[in-house]
N, C-alpha and C positions, 0 to 999 in steps of 0.2 A: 811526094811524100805519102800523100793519100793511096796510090796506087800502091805503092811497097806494104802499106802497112793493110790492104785487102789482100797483097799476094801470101804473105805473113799468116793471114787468116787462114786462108785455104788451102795451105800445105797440109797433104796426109788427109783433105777433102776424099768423101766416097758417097755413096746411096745412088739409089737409080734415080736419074733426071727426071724423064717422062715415063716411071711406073705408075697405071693406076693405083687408085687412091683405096680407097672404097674396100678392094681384096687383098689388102695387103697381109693386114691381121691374122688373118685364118694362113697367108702363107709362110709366115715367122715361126707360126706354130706348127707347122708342119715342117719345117724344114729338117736335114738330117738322113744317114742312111735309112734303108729298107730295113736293116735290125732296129734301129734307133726308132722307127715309123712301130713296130712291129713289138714293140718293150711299150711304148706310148701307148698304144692303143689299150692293151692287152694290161697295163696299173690302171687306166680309166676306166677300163670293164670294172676290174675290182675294184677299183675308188668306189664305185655308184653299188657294188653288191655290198661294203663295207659301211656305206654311209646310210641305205635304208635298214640294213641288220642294224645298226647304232639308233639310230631313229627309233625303230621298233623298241630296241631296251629300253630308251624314256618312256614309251606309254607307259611302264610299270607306274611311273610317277601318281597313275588315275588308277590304275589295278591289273588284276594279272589275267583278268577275264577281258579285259580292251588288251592289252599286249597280244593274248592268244589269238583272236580274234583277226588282228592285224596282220600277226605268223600266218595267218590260214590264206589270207588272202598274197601277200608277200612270197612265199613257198609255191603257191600255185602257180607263180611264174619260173621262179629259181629250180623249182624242181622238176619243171617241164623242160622234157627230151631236147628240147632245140635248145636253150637256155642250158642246162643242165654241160651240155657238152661245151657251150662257148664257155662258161665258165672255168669248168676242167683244164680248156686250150689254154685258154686266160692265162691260168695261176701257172701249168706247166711252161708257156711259153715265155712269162716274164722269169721264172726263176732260172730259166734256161738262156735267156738273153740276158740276164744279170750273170750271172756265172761265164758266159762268152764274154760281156765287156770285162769285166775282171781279169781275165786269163789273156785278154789284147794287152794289157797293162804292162809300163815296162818299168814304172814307177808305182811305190804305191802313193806317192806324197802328192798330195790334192787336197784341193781348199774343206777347212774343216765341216762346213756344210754337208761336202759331199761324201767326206769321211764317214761320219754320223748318220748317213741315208742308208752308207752301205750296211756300217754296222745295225743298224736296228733292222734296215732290209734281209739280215743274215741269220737274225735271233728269232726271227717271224716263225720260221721252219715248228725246230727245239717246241715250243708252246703252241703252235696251231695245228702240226699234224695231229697230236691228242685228243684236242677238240673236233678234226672231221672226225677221225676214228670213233668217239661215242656220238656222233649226231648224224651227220651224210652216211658215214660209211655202215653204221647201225644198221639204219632204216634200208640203203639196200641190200645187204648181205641176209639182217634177220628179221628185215620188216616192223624194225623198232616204231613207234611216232615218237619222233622223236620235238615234240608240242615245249611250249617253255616251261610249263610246270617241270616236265622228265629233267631238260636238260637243267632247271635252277637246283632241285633236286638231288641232282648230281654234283653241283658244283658248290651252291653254298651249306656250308662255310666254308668245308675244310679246303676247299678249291678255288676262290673268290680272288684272293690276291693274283693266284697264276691267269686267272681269265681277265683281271683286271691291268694288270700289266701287259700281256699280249693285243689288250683293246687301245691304250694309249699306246703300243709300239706302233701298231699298224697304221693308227691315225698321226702322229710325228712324222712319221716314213712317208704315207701320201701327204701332208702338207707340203713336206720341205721340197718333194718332187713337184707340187702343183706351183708350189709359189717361186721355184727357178725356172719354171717353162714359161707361167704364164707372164710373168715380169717383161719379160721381151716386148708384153703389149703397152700401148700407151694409154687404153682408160685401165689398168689392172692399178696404178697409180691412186687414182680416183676411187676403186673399189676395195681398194687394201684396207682401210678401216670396217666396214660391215664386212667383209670375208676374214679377219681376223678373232672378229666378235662370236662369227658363229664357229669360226675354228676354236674356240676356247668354250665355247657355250654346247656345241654337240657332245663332245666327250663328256664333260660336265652331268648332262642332264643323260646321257646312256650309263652311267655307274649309278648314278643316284637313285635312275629310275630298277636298274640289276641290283642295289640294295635294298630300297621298299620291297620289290617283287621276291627276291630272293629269302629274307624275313617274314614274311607274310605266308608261302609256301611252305618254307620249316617249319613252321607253327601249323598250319592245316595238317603236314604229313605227321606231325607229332600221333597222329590217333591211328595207329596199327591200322586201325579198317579202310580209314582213308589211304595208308598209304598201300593195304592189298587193292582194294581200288585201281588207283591208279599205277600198279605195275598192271593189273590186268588190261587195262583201258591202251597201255601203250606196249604192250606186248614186249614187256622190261626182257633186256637180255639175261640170259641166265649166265652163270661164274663162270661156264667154260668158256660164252658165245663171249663175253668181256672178255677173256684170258686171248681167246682168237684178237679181239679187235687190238687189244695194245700190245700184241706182237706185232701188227700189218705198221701199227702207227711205230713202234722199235724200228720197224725194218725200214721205212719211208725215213725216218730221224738219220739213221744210221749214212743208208746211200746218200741224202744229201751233202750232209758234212762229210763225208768222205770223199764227194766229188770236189766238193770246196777247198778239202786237204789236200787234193791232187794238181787245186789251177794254184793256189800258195805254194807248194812244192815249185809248180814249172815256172811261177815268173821267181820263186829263191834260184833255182836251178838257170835262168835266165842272167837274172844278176850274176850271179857268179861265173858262168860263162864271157859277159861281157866283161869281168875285171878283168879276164887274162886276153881278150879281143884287142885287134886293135883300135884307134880312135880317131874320131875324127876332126875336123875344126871349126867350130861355131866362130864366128865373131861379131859381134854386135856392136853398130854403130849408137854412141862413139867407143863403147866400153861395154865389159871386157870382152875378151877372146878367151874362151874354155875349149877341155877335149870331150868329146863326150863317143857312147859305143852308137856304130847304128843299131836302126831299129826302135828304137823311141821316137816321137813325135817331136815337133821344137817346142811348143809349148810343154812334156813333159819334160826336156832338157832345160827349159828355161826354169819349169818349179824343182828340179833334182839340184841344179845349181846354184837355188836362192836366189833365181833374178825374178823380177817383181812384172808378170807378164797379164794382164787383164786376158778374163774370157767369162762373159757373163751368163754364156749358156755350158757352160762346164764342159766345153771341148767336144762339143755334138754335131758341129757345125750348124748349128740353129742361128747363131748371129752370126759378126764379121769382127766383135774388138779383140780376135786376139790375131787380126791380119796383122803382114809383116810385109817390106817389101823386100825380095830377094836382089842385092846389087850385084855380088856377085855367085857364083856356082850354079844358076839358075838351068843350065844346060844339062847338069846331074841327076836334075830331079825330075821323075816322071809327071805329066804333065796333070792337070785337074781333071777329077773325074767325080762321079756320082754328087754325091749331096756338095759337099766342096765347089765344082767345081756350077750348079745350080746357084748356092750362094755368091758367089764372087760375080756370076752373070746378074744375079739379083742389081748388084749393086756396081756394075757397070765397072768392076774394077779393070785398073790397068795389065797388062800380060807379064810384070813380073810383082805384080801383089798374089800373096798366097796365104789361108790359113795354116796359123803354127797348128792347130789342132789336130792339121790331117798329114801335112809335111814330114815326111820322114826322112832326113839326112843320110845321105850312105857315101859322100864326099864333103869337101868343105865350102862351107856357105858363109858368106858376110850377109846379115839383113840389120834392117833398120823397123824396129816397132814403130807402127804408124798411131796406135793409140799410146803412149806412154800414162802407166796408173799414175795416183797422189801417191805419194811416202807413205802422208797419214790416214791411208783410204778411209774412207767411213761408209762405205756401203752403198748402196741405194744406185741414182745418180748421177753420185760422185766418180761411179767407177764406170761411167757411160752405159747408158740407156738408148735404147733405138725406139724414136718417137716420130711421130707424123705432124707436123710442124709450119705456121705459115710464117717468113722472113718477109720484114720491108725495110728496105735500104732507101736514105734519103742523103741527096747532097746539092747543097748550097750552089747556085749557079753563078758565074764570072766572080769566083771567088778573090781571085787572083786580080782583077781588073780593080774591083773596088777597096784591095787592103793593102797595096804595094803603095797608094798613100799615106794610111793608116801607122800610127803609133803602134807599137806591139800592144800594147796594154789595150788600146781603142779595139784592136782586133779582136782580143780577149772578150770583150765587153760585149762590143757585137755577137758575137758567135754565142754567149753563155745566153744572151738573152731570144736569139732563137733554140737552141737547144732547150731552155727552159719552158718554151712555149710547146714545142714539142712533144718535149718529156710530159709532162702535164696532159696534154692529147693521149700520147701513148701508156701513161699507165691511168687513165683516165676509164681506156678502154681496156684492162685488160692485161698488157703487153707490158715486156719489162726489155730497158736496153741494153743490149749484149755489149755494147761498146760504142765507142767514137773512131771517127775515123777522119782526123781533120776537120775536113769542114762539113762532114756529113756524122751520120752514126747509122747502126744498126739495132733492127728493133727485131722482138722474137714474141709470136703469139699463141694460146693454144697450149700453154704446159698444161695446163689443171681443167681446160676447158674442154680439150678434143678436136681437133683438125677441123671440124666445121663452125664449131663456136670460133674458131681462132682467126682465120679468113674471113668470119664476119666482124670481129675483132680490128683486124689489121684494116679492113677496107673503112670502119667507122674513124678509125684513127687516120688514117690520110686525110678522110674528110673534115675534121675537125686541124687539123694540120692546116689547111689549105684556108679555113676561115681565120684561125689563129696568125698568121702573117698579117692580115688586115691590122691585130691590134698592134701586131712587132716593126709592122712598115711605119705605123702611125706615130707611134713612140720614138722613129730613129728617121722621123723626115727630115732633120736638120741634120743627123750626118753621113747622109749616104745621096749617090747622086740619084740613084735609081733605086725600085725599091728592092727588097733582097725577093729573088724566085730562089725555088724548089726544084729538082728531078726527084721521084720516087719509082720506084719498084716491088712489086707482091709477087710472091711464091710461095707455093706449097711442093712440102715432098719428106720424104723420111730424111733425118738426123740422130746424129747422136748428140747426146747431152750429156757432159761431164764437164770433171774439172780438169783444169791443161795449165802448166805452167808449172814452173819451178815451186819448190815447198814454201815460200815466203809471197810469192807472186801471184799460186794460183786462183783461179777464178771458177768461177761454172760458165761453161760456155756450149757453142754447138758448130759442131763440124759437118760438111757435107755438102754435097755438088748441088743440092737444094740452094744453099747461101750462094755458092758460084754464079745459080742462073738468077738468082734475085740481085746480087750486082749488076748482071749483065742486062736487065732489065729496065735497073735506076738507069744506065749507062745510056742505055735505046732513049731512054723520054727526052735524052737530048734532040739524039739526030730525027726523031720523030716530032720534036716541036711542038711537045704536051706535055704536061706535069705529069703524070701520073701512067704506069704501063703495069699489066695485071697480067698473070698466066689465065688463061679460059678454066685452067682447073681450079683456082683459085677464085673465080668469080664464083664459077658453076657452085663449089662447095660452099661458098659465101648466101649462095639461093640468088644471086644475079644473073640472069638474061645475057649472057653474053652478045646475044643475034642485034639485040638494041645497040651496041657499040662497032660493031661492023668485025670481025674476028680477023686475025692474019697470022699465018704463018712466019713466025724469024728464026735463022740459025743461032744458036746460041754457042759459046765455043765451050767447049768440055762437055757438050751433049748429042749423042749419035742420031737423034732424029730431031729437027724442029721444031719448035714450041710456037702454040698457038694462043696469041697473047689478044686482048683490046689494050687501043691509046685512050688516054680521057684528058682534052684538056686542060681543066680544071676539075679537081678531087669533089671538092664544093659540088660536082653535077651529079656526082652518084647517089643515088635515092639514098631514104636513109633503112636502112637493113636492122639495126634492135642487134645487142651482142649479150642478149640472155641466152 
């Protein structure tokens, strides 16, 4: 029973067994085509020129002589030739790879999120060519200074709303991009409260600080002389050198949205071409079976036809939950390549598991979604998260020898009051139980803590396990012949964490060939003849010595190379390691 109800577990199991630990992070967020690599880069150039320009508008908040002051030194990087040009690449090359991913599209329907990035990513244009045109473009055409007095000058009042709106577009746009990339990670959890705070608190304090400054300046420039002044000082454009600069920014407005009009034309002109195409046949186990045209991806077939398809990194190939496994037509489909086909080796998948993200049908396929969503998704989670994770599987030894006397009810009794002793251990330290599994259960460490707090975690919790029998042997020496032993097993490795199960049933759980080798580990302490079997990555991250326990290589089965584990005994023998 016990064994059914692990194999149960581990259906539609993935993640790489023995990837290191340590580099994973940085490789989640990089995953993805050479464009996808090449759009990332090139929003996080502009995140970082967008958020010291924002920073700089709160100095206003102290005055406009600390703002300026600040501009002088901020400028002398952004305006310098090497900087100056990366930046220029930057903004040309994200609007140019926005504009390509859009025009790949063969759908427009995608999670609202990603909807709302585009649209504020598309209105950026309309409201910020105006603004280089009197500032950058100024300064190099007519050698404007273009200092923060010029530019508030310029803008408040009668312009303040338009600059102010184009400041919160930009900044919702980078949020919502920073906060679907970096979510992938597993302290981005842990950091979401102070990165939220200052995501509401930057904007905040850069308008407040562009209205003190902005007030203060129209009132200085109220006095004719001051304001001859200061055209002289920044070598103010004159009506025609203006009339030049919001033609160049007319004609920048124009081309873009006219390029924009042309990829909206060809994926219209696409759709309609595919109504009169022919079609193909999706079926999805165990339900339904749709036609759909080639040339879309299965994941945009699956959101065109209302079927409810997880992909936590919006179809970038940066995760794995919106893999599928292809049953049948797998021989149709050209095989994995680039970021695709990086990801799936990531995580050691099988040769007929494929991302729907990258998968483009052009015969008919049956697959089977390996992550199925909640009904009532709620976000976060819920809808599977890839974490770095330490599992310990424990199970009750001659289980079977000592309760084939046993009353059902006696067996109940027995079993609640080790489980209870356990439980107690495990969330003592930390860890919360993922399940029972007969006469064992499973524990999971490290959500809120981080892969190395969690393996020190999980290893405190065996050992308190292993002292807590003494009080459950003591308690049940009149009905047991012998006292009840223990097998345990630790691992560490990437999982996903969501919810699985039917809408009445489901739970939060974790899937992944991480829980496979940590069964297989509880499984060893038998034939090893000690309590307790630990992966070496799992000590090592814990800050234990592995060399003190003698190290060994065992095959584990669902893993391509070996794992190198220590035996221990007794749990009770492992120093004590601190799980702050």
């Amino acid at each position: 029973m016990r064994g059914k109800l692990k194999q149960l577990h581990l259906v539609g199991g993935w993640a790489a067994g023995r990837e290191w630990i340590t580099k994973r992070r940085m490789h989640v967020l990089l995953r993805g085509t050479i464009g996808q690599r090449i759009r990332l880069v090139s929003g996080l150039i502009l995140f970082a020129f967008a958020l010291t320009h924002f920073l700089n508008h709160a100095i206003g908040l102290f005055s406009v002589e600390a703002m300026m002051d600040v501009q002088q030194w901020r400028t002398a990087v952004t305006r310098s030739p090497p900087v100056h040009i990366v930046l220029g690449l930057a903004l040309l090359l994200h609007m140019g790879f926005a504009l390509a991913r859009l025009a790949g599209r063969s759908t427009l329907r995608m999670p609202p999120w990603e909807l709302a990035q585009i649209l504020l990513g598309f209105s950026i244009p309309l409201l910020l060519f105006p603004h280089m045109a009197a500032t950058t473009l100024a300064n190099e055409l007519f050698d404007a200074k273009d200092s923060y007095a010029y530019e508030l000058v310029q803008l408040w009042p009668d312009n303040a709303l338009q600059q102010s709106i184009l400041l919160l577009i930009v900044w919702v746009h980078s949020c919502i991009g920073l906060h679907f990339w970096l979510r992938l990670t597993d302290w981005y959890q842990r950091a979401f409260p102070l990165l939220f705070a200052l995501a509401v608190l930057i904007p905040c304090a850069a308008l407040a600080g562009f209205m003190v400054a902005g007030k203060a300046v129209t009132a200085a420039v109220a006095d004719p002389l001051v304001m001859d002044e200061l055209r002289r000082q920044t070598n103010w454009p004159s009506d025609q050198e203006i009339s030049i600069l919001k033609g160049y920014s007319a004609q920048a407005i124009n081309a873009f949205y006219l390029v924009l009009a042309a990829v909206l034309l060809m994926i219209l002109g696409r759709w309609i071409a595919r109504r009169f195409s022919s079609k193909v046949s999706i079926s999805y186990v165990p339900d339904p079976t749709v036609r759909a045209n080639p040339g879309p991806t299965l994941l945009e077939i699956s959101r065109a036809q209302g079927i409810p398809h997880l992909s936590v990194c919006g179809g970038r190939a940066r995760c794995s939950t919106c893999r599928v496994e292809i049953i049948e037509g797998a021989d149709s489909l050209p095989p994995p390549q680039g970021a695709e086909a990086r990801t799936l080796a990531g995580i050691a998948a099988g040769p007929r598991v494929r991302l729907a993200c990258q998968v483009r049908p052009l015969g008919p396929v049956t697959v089977n979604l390996l992550l199925q969503p909640e009904p009532r998704a709620r976000g976060g989670s819920d809808q599977g998260i890839e974490q770095i994770l330490a599992v310990l599987f424990l199970d009750a030894r001659d289980f079977t020898s000592w309760s084939q006397d046993k009353l059902p009810y006696d067996v109940v009794f027995i079993l609640n009051r080790l489980f209870n002793a356990a439980g107690q251990a495990i969330e003592a330290h930390g860890g919360w139980i993922d399940k029972y599994l007969g006469d064992g259960l499973m524990a999971v460490f490290g959500r809120h803590s981080g892969p190395e707090a969690g393996c020190r975690q999980a290893l405190e919790a065996a050992r308190a396990i292993d002292l807590a029998l003494d009080r459950v042997n003591s308690g049940l020496a009149n009905e047991l012949p012998a006292p009840i032993r223990v097998g345990m097993g630790i691992h560490v490795g990437p999982l996903v964490l969501g919810r699985l199960g039917h809408e009445n049933t489901a739970s939060t759980t974790v899937v992944g060939r991480t829980v496979n080798a940590a069964s297989r580990l509880e499984a060893l302490s038998k034939e090893k003849a000690c309590q307790l079997v630990v992966s070496v990555e799992a000590a090592r991250m814990a800050g234990l010595d592995p060399a003190q326990f003698k190290p060994e290589p065992v095959s584990v089965r669902g893993l391509a190379q070996p794992l190198d584990v220590i035996c221990v005994d007794r749990a009770r023998d492992l120093p004590e390691l601190g799980t702050s």
